[in-house]
C-alpha positions in Angstrom: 9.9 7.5 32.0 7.5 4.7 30.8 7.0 6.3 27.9 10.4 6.2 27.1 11.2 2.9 28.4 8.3 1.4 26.5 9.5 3.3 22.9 13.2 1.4 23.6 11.4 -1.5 24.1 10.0 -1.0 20.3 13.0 -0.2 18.8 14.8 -3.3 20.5 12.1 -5.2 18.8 12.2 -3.5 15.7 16.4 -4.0 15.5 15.8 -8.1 16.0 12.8 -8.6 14.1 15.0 -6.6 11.2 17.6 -8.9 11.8 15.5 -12.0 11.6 14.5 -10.4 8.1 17.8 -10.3 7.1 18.4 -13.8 8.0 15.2 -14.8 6.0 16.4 -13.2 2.8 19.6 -14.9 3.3 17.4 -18.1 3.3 15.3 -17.4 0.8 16.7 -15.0 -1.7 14.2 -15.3 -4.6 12.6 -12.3 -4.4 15.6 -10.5 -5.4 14.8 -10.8 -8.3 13.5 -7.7 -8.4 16.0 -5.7 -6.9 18.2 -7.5 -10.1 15.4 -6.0 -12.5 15.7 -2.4 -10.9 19.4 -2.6 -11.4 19.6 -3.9 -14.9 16.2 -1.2 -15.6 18.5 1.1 -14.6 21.3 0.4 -16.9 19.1 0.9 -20.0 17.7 3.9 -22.1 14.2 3.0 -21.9 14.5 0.5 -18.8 11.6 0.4 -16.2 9.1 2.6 -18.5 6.3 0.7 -16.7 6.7 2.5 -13.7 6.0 6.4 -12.9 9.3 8.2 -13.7 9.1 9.8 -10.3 9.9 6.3 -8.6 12.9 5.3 -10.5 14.7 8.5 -8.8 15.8 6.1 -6.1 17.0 3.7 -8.3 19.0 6.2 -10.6 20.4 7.6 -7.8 21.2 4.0 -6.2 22.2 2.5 -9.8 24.7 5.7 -10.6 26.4 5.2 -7.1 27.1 1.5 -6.9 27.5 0.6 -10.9 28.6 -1.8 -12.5 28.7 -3.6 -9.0 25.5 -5.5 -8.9 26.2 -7.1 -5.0 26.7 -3.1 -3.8 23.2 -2.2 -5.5 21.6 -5.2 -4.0 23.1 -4.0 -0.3 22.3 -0.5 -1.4 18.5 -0.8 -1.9 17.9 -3.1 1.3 19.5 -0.4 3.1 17.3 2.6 1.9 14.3 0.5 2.7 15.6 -0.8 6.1 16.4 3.5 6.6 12.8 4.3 5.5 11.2 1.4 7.7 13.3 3.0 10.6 12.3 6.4 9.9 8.6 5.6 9.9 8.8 3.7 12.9 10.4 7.0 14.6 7.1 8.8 13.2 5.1 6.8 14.5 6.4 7.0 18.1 6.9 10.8 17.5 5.4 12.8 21.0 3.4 15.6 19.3 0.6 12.8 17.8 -2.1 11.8 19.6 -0.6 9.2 22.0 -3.6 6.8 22.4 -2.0 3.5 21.6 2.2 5.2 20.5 4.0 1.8 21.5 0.6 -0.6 20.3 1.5 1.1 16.8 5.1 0.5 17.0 5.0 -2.7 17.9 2.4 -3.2 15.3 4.7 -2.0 12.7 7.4 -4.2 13.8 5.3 -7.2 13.7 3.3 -6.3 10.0 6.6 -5.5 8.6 8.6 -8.5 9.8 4.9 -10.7 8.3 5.3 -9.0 5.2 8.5 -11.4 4.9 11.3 -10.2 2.1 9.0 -8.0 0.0 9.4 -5.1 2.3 12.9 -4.6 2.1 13.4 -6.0 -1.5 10.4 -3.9 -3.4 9.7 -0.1 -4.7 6.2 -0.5 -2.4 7.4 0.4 0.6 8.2 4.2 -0.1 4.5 5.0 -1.8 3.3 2.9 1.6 4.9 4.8 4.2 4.7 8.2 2.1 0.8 7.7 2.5 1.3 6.2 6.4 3.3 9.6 6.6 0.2 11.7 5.2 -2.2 10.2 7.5 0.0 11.0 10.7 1.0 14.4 9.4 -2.9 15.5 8.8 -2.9 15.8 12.8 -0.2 18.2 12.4 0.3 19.9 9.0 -2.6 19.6 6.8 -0.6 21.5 3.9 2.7 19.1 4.4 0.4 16.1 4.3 -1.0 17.1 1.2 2.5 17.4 -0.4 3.3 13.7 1.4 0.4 12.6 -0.8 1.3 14.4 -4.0 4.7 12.6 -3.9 2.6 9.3 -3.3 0.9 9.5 -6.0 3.6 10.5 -8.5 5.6 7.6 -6.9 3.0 4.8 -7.4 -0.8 6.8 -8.8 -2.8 4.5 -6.6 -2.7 6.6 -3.5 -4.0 9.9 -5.8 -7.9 8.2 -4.8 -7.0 9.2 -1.1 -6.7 12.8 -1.9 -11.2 13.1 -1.6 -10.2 12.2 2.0 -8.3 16.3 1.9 -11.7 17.4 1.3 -13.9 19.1 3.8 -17.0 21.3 3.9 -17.5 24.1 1.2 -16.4 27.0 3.0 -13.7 26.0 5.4 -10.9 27.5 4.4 -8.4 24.2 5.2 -10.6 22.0 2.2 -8.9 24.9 -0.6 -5.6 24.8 1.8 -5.1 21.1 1.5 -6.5 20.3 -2.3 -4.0 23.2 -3.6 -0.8 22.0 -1.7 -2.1 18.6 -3.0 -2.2 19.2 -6.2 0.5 22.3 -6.4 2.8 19.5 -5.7 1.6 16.8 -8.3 1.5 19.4 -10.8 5.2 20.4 -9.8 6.1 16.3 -9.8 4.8 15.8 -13.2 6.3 19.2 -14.7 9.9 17.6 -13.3 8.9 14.3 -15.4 7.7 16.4 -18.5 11.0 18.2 -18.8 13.1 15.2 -18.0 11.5 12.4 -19.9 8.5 14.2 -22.2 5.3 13.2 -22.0 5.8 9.6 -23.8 7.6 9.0 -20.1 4.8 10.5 -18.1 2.6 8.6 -19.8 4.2 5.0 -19.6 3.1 3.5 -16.9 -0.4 4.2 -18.3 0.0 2.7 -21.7 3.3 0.0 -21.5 1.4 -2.9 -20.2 -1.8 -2.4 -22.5 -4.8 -4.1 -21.6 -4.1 -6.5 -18.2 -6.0 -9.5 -17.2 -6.4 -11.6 -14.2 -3.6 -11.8 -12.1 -3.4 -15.3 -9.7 -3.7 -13.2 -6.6 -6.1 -11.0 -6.9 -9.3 -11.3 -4.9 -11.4 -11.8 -8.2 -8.9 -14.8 -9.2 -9.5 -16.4 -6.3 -12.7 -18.5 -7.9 -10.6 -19.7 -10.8 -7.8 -20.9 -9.0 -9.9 -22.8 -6.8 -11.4 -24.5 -9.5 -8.0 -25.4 -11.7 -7.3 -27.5 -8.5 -10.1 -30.0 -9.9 -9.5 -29.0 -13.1 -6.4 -28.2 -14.4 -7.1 -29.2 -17.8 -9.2 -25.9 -18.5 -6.8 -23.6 -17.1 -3.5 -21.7 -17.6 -1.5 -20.0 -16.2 1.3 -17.7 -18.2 3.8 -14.9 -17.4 1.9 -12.3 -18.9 3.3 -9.2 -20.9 2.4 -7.2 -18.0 5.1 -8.8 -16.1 2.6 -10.5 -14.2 1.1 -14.8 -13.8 -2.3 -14.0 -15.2 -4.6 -17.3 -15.4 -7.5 -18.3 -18.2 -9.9 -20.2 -18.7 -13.7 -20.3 -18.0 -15.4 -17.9 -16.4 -12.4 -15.4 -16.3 -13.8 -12.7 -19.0 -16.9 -12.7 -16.0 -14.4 -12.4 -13.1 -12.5 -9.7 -14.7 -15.6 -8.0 -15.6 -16.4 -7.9 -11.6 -13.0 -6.6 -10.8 -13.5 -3.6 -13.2 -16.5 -2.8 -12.0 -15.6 -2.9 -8.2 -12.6 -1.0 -9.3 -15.0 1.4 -10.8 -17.0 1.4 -7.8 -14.0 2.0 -4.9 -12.9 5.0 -7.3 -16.7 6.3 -7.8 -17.2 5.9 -4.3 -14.1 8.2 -3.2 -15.8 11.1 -5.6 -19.0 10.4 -3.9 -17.3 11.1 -0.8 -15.2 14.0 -1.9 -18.6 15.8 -3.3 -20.1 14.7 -0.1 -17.8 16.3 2.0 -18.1 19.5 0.4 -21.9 19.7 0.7 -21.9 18.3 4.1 -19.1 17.7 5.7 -16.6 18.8 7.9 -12.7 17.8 8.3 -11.4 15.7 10.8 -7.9 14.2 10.2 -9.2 10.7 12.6 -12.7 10.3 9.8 -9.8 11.3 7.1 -7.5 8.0 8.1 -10.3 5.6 8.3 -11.6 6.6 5.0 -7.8 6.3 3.5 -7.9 2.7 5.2 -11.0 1.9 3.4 -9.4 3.3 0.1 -6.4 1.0 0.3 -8.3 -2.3 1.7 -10.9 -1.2 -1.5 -8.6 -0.8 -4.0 -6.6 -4.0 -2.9 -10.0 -6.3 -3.3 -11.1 -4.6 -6.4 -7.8 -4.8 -8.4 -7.4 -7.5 -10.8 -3.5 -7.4 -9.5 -2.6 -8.5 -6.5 1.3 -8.6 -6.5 3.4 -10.0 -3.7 4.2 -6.6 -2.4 0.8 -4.7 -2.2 0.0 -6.0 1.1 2.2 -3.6 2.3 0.3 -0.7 1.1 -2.3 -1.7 4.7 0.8 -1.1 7.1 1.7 2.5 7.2 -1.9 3.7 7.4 -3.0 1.7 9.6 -0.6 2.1 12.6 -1.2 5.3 11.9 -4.7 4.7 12.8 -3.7 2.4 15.6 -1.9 5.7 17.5 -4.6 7.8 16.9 -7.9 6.3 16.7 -10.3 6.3 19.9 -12.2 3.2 18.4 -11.1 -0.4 18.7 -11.4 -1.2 15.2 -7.9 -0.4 14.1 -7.1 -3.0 16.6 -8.9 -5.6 15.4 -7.8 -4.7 11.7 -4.6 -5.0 12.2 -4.4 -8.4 13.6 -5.7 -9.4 10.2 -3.6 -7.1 8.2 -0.2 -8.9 9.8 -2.4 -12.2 9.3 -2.7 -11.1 5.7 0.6 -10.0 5.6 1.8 -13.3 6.3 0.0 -15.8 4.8 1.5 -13.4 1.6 4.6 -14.5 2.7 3.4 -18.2 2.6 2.6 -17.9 -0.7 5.5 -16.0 -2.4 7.7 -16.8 -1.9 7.4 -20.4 -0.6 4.2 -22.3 -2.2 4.3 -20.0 -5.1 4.2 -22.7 -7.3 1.1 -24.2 -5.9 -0.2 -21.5 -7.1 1.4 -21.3 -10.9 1.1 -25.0 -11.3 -2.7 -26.0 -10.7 -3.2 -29.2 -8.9 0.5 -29.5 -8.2 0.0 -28.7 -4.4 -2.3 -26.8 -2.1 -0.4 -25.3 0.8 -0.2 -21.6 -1.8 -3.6 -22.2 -2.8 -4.7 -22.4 0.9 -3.0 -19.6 2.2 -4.1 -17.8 -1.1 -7.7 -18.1 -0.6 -7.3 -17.6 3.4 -5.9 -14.2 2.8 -7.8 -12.9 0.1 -11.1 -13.5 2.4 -9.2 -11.8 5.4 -8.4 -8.6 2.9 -12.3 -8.6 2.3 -13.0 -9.0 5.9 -10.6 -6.2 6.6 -12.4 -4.1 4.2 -15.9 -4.8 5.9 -14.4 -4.1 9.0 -12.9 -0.9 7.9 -16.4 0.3 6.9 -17.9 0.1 10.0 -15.0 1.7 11.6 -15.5 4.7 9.0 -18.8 5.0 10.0 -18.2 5.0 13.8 -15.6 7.5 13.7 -17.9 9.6 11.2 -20.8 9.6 13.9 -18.0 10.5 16.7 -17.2 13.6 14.2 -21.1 14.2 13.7 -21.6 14.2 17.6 -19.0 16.6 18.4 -20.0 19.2 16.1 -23.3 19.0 17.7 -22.1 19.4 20.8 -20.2 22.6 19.9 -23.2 24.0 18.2 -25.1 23.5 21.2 -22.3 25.5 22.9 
């Protein structure tokens, strides 16, 4: 009965902190801007080519039911994204996972989500988010469904492909080969779909549309340069780039953007590392499998020279995953800054986001641009450590049962 009682407590937090997001899109509608570019995307031959053809499905499907009426479109998307946040909420408080902290995570969700301000109901991140938060719970369960959940990730946004080397475990266990070849059966079956429907131009698209990208405002590595066009504006711009992105230049950008690709380089090394790793040494454990997948995302978010609006919400899913199932107080601690993260974001876009376009013309976006971008770092220290702990947990059990 507590159980219970505390899960309806969730949910009644979950249905007004919704609501409250409802009533801050209402407010402040801007970022629907993108939900308009989805729609009109949709309406074209070669619309939305920049992203993977697998996650314009929704789109199509939403466009084809509710076209030429671009209000019912607009209603149509915020509710599949309000039915997916629910659904993964329900996941989360599902009674076959390990029910360490099962209401902390829900209520953890509910508060991230409602931080991440209008970007989670009114962006494409959300499904790749909670289709990677759905991988990490499901490992406790299904190893060979979580792999599929992943497969569909990746084909829905490529990023979360780098957490497939945390499927990998020792040589000769028999799950490792189980996990990789659902993984990958299910890519290979994703990108055969997008071969037959579009060719391989389309497959290839969100590879090769944007061409070579620079320094996007929000990224971690930006951060330097837009600190310094506040004292001097003069030697910096900022422009809406080809990649559909506010990129800034000016001195000492080439350097920056030489430190993202190599950290970038780096996070992506360092998941093969631990793939090849694994399958000299290791052995699987779906608990060391989330934290590394935390690591990934809170890697890939400070090494990327993009830091859009919405990617913040990639930390979520995974880690109130973690928060249900972890034995270690880290997740705890790492998701007080993730919803601080999450919404200082909100600060910035959409409210000071011209602090941050217009150098020197205010520093409220600036502020909250530079305090999040250090807590995203500190989350990926903390992260680290947590790997580590929960790796010696895995090392010490083993030894007890070898002792056995």
């Amino acid at each position: 009965m507590p159980r219970l009682s505390s899960a309806c407590a969730v949910w009644a937090g979950w249905a007004v902190a919704r609501v409250a997001l409802l009533a801050l899109i209402v407010y402040e509608p801007g970022p629907m801007t993108d939900v308009n570019y989805y729609f009109g995307g949709a309406g074209q031959e070669d619309g939305l080519r920049e992203y993977p053809h697998a996650a314009t499905w929704v789109i199509y499907l939403l466009h084809w039911l509710t076209a030429p009426d671009l209000p019912a479109f607009q209603v149509a998307f915020l509710a599949m994204n309000l039915l997916i946040d629910a659904l993964f909420l329900a996941l989360l408080l599902h009674g076959r996972l390990p029910a360490r902290q099962a209401a902390q995570a829900g209520w953890f969700w509910v508060f991230f989500g409602t931080a991440c301000g209008q970007v989670l109901l009114m962006r494409l991140d959300l499904i790749p988010a909670v289709l990677v938060g759905a991988f990490a719970a499901l490992l406790f369960l299904n190893g060979v469904l979580a792999s599929v959940l992943l497969a569909a990730a990746t084909a829905v946004k490529l990023w979360p492909g780098v957490l497939g080397a945390g499927l990998v475990g020792g040589l000769r266990e028999r799950g490792t080969w189980v996990r990789v070849t659902a993984f990958f059966a299910a890519l290979a079956g994703l990108v055969l779909i997008t071969l037959a429907v579009g060719g391989l131009d389309r497959l290839l698209s969100p590879l090769t549309y944007q061409g070579e990208r620079g320094l996007q405002v929000e990224s971690v590595a930006a951060t330097v340069a837009v600190a310094a066009a506040q004292f001097r504006p003069e030697l910096y711009d900022v422009h809406f780039a080809d990649s559909k992105s506010w990129e800034i230049a000016g001195p000492g950008v080439d350097a920056l953007i030489g430190v993202a690709d190599a950290a970038m380089v780096s996070v992506v090394a360092g998941a093969l590392g631990w793939a090849l790793f694994a399958l000299w040494r290791g052995r699987f454990t779906p608990s060391v499998a989330v934290a590394f997948g935390v690591t990934i995302v809170a890697g890939l978010l400070v090494a990327n020279k993009v830091f859009s609006p919405q990617y913040v919400i990639w930390l979520g899913p995974i880690l109130a995953v973690a928060l249900r199932t972890s034995a270690f107080s880290h997740p705890r601690w790492l998701g007080v800054l993730a919803v601080a993260a999450a919404a200082l974001s909100t600060v910035i876009y959409p409210f000071f986001y011209g602090d941050v376009l217009s150098p020197a013309s205010g520093v409220v976006g600036v502020v909250a641009l530079l305090a999040r971008n250090v807590l995203v770092v500190a989350i990926l220290i903390g992260s680290l450590r947590w790997l580590r702990a929960e790796m010696r947990a895995a090392a010490r059990s083993r030894s007890r049962v070898i002792v056995r």
